[in-house]
N, C-alpha and C positions, 0 to 999 in steps of 0.2 A: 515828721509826724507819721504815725501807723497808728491806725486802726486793727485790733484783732476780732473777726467778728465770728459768730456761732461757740465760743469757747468759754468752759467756766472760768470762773476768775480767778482759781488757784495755776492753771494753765496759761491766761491771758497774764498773770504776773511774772509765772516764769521766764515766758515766752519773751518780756519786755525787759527783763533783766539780761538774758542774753544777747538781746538786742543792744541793749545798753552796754554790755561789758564786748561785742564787736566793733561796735562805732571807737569806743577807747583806745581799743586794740589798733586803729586804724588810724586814731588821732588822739593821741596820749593828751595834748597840752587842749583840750578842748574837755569843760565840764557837764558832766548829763544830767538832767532831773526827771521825774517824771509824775504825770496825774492820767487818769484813766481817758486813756485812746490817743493821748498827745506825749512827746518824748523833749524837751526842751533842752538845744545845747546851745550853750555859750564859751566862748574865746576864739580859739585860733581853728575854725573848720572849715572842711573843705568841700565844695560842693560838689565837684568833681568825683571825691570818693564815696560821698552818699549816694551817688546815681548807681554804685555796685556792689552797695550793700544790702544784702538779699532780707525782706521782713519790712521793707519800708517802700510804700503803695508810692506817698508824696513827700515832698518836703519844701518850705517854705522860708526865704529869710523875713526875720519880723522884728518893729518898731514894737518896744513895752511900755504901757503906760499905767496909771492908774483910771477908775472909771472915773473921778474927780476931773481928771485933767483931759479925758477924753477927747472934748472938742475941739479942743486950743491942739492936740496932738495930732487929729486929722489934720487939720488947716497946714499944720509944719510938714506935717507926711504930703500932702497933697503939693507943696510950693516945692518939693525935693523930686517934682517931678513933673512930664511934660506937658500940664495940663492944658498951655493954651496951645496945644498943636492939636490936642484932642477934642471931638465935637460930642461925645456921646459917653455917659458914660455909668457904671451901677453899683450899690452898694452891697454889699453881702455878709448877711451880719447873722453871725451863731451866739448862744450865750448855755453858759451852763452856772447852777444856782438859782438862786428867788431874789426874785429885781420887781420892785414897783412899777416895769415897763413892758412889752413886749417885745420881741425880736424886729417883729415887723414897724411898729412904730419910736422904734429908736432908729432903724435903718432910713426910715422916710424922715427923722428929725436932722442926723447927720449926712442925707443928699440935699437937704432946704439948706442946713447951712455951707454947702461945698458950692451949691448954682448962686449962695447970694456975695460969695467972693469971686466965680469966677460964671457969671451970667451968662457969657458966649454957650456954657455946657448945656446939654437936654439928658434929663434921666432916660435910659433904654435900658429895661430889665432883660430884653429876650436877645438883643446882640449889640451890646454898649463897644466901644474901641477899651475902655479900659474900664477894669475893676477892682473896686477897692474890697479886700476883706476884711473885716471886722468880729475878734472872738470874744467875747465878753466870759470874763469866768472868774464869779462872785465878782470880788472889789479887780482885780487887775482886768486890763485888754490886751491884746496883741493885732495890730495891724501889718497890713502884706499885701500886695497887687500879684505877686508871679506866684505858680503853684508849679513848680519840676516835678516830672515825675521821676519814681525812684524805680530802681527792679523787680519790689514785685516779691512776689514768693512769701517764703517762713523762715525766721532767722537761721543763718547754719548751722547745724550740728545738732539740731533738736532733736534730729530723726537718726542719727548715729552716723556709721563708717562703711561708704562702698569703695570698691574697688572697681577702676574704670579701666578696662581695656582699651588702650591706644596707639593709633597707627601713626599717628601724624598729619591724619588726611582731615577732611571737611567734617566725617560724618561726628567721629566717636568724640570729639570738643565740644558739640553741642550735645550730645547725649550726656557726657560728664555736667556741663551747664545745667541743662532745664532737670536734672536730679540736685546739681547743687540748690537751684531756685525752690526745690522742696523741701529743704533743710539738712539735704546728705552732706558729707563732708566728703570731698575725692581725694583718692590715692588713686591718681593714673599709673597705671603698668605698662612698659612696652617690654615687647617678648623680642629678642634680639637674634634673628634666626640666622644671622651671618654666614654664608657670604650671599646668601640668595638676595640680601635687600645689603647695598652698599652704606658706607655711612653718611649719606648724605639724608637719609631717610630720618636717624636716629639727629639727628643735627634740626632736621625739618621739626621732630616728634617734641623736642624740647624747649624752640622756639613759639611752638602751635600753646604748651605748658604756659609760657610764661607771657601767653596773650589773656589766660585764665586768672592770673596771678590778681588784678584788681579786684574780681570775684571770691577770691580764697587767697589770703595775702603768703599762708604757711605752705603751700601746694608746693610737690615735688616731685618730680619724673620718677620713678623706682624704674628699674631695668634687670630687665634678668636673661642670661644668655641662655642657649639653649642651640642642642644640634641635632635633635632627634628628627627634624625635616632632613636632613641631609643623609641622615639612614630610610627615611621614609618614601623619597623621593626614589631613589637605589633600587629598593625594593619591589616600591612600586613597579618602575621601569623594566626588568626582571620579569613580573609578573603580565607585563602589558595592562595595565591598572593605570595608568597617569591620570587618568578622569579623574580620580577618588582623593589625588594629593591634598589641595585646599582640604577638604573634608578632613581627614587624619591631621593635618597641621591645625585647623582649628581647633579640633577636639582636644588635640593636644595643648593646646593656648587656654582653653577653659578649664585642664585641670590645674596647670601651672596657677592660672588666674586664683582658681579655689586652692588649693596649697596655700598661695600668699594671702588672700583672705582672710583663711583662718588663724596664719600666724598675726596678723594685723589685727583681727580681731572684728572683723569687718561681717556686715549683715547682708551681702552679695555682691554682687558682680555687675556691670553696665557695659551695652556693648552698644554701639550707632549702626546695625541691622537696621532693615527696614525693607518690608517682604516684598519680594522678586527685584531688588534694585540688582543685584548680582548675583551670579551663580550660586551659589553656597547659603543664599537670604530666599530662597522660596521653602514654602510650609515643608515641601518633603525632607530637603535639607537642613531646616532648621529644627525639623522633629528628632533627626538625625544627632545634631551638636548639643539638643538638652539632653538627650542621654548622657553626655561623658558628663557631667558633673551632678550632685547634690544638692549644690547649694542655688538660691533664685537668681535667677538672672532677670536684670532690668534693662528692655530697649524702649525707652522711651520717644523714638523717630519709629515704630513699627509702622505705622498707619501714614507715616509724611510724605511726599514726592519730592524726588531731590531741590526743588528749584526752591520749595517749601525751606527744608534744610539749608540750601546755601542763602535765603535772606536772613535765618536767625543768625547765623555763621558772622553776615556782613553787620546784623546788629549788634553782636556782641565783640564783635573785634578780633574773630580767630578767623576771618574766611582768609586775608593776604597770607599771612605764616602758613595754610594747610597749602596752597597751591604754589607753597618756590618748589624748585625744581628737583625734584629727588628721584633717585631710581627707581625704578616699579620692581615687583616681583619676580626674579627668575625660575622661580619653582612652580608659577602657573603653569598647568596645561592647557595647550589649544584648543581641547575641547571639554571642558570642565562637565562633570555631573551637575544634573540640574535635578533631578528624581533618584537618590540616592536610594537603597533598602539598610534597613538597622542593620538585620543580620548578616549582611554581607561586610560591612565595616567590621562589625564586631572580630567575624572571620578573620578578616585582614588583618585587623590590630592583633590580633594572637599570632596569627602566621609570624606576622615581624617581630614579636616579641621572641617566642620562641625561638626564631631562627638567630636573634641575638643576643640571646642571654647567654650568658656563659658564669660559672659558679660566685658566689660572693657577692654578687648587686655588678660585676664590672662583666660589660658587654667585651668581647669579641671580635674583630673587625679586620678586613683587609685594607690597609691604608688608599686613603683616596687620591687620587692627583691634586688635592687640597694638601694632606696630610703630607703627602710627600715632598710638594715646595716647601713645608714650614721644618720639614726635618732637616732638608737640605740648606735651607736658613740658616738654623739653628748647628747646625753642623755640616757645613760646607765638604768637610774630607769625608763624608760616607758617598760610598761609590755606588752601592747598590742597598733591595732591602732584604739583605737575608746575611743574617748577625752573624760574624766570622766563628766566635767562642760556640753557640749553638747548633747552627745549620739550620736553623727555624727562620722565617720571614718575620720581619718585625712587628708587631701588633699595636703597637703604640708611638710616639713621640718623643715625651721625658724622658720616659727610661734608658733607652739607648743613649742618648745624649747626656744624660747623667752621668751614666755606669761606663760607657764607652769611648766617649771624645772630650768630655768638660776633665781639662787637668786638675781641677779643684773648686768649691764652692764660689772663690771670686771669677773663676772663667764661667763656670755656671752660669753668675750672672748675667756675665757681659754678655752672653749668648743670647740670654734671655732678653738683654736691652735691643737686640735687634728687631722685634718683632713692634710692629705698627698697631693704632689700636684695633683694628679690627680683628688682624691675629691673635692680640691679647684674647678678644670678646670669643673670636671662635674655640680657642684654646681651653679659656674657660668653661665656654658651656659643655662640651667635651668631658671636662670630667665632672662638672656637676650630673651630666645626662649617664657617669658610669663607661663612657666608652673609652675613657686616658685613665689610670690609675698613677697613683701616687704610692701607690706599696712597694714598687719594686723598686722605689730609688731607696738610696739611705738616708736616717732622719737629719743629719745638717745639712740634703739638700732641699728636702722637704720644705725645712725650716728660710731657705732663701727664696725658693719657687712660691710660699707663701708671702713674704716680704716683697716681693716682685709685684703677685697678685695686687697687695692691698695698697701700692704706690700709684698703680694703675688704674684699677678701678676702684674699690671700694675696702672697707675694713669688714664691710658687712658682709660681701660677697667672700671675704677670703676665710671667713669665722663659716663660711657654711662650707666651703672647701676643708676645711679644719675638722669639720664632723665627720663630711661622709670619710675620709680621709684614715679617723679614728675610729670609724665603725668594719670597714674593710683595709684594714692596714696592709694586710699580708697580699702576696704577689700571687695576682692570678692569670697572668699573659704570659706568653714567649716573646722574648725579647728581642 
């Protein structure tokens, strides 16, 4: 049963029809009707999943009867239950239509006939052991003793498409929650900043997802790689800046966030912030990360205290999944900024852009001791990094391993199959982020290093390697 209240009635129908077409969605073989403020289903339901169906206040199982048969239908509801263990007890009775009775004097006609079958009882209006409900509406009733309560909120999806930033921890599950319980629909993102968070984290991130799953039955982790911490961190360090890493990494994380957004189509962004709980969540800091994007951002734990946060966590059933045991962050600094300035970020993020770009969208790079194990992976016989044909240092990965050591497309592969998924994830975000090109190889290996991609992660992930791909085909590294 839900009540929609303060809403006109072209609204309050809508509203109950998609109510109606979620509970379906959630239990096919069970059939819905409905009359204004009440949702009546019958056959095979489950009450279980009405408690997280978001739009429903209560819910109640109920005897139907006709007003004819009324009396004789208490008396059978009443014997189907434990009335002589109970000493106390009240009747509550609503009616909707024109009845030649009152509410109140039908409910006093059917407690006189409950104590003349079972006399032990005494009527207690103000704290009875049990209570019977009674809905009168026109000619039918519906009888009921228990009222569950349900979720709460407005049905999903009434209010459109956010996209939830997610770590996997305590916070950002219940910020996706209490906006689902507004009517948003979530598309959780995790930003895949590999190797700084192992995979134990992303393992955590998807399990914490499908603690949500009875809230949003269609809910699905999206994951997007990404390596630009690992140029930012560099840099950083370089500069003696480490304070400012977080900052540049999140900034970073809420354009990506806004990117997928808007290809989703989504009306913003949700993050589980909430001011001064950590470095990066105080007002100067957070004034800091609404700059890097356009689009709104929603934390709806701003104002909570953690202890606040981990009992919704424990009420809604994501607090065990956020605390198994995953890596923490290796790209914190010891002493993180707490009082960042805009303009100095802004500063920074040019500096490193600048100092990485190099012509065509494809960065530039001296291979890292990351970079360098995956080459030597990938190609065990390269002895050093500086190309025999060239005399230049390597810039890249693929390339050289294509053009240089893979005897042909099926050893390509095989090459390729040695990478673990983390490698895969790092490898990826790498040339999604422009710093691995795919131009300087030839196009049937292209064509296998794409089939590679899409076996491993995704079809999605490797149709956007596929564009940038075809937007910068041509070779802009030394190899």
């Amino acid at each position: 049963m839900r009540r929609f209240f303060l809403k006109s009635d072209p609204v309050r129908r809508e509203w109950e029809n998609i109510l109606i077409s979620n509970v379906q969605d959630m239990m096919p073989e069970c059939h819905a009707r409905k009359e204004r403020g009440r949702i009546w289903l019958e056959g095979e339901v489950d009450p279980a999943k009405l408690k997280h169906i978001f739009g429903i206040v209560s819910f109640s199982e109920c005897v139907s009867c006709t007003l004819e048969d009324l009396n004789s239908s208490v008396l059978k509801f009443c014997n189907g239950k434990e009335m002589k263990k109970t000493k106390s007890f009240a009747v509550r009775l609503k009616r909707v239509g024109n009845h030649n009775f009152t509410s109140q004097t039908k409910a006093a006609e059917l407690g006189s006939l409950i104590v003349e079958s079972y006399p032990h009882l005494t009527v207690d209006l103000d704290h009875p052991e049990m209570e019977i409900f009674v809905e009168i509406r026109d000619k039918d009733c519906y009888l009921f003793d228990n009222i569950s309560q349900g979720a709460g909120g407005i049905p999903p999806g009434v209010e459109g498409t956010l996209v939830a930033l997610f770590s996997g921890g305590i916070d950002s599950p219940v910020a996706a929650w209490m906006m689902m319980k507004r009517g948003c629909t979530i598309i959780p993102l995790y930003v895949d900043i590999s190797p700084f968070f192992d995979e134990t984290a992303l393992e955590r991130a998807h399990k914490v997802v499908e603690s949500l799953r009875p809230y949003q039955p269609d809910i699905r982790l999206r994951v997007v790689q990404d390596s630009y911490l690992h140029r930012a961190k560099e840099f950083m360090e370089r500069k003696g800046l480490e304070k400012y890493t977080c900052l540049l990494c999140k900034r970073r994380m809420y354009r990506i966030a806004e990117a997928f957004a808007r290809e989703e189509g989504a009306k913003g962004i949700v993050t589980g912030e909430s001011i001064g709980q950590v470095a990066s969540q105080t007002l100067d800091n957070m004034y800091v990360l609404n700059d890097a994007s356009t689009m709104p951002f929603y934390r709806p734990l701003i104002g909570f205290d953690k202890q606040e946060i981990v009992d919704i966590a424990r009420k809604i059933g994501s607090y065990h999944p956020s605390i198994l045991p995953a890596g923490s962050c290796r790209a914190v600094p010891k002493k993180p900024s707490t009082k960042a300035k805009l303009k100095i970020i802004l500063e920074l993020e040019r500096s490193l852009s600048s100092e990485t770009e190099y012509g065509g969208g494809m960065t530039i790079r001296d291979l890292s001791d990351i970079d360098w194990d995956l080459l030597k992976k990938l190609a065990p016989e390269c002895n050093d990094l500086i190309c025999a044909g060239s005399g230049f240092a390597y810039r890249s990965i693929l390339p050289p391993v294509a053009n240089h050591y893979a005897a042909d497309v099926h050893d390509f592969r095989q090459r390729l199959e040695r990478l673990d998924d983390s490698e895969v994830r790092y490898l990826v975000g790498l040339i999604l982020d422009g710093e691995e090109s795919l131009g300087c190889i030839p196009p049937e290996y292209v064509e296998v290093a794409l089939s590679f991609i899409t076996d491993r992660t995704s079809s999605v992930i490797s149709a956007r390697i596929l564009h940038r791909y075809e937007e910068t085909a041509e070779c802009h590294a030394r190899m």
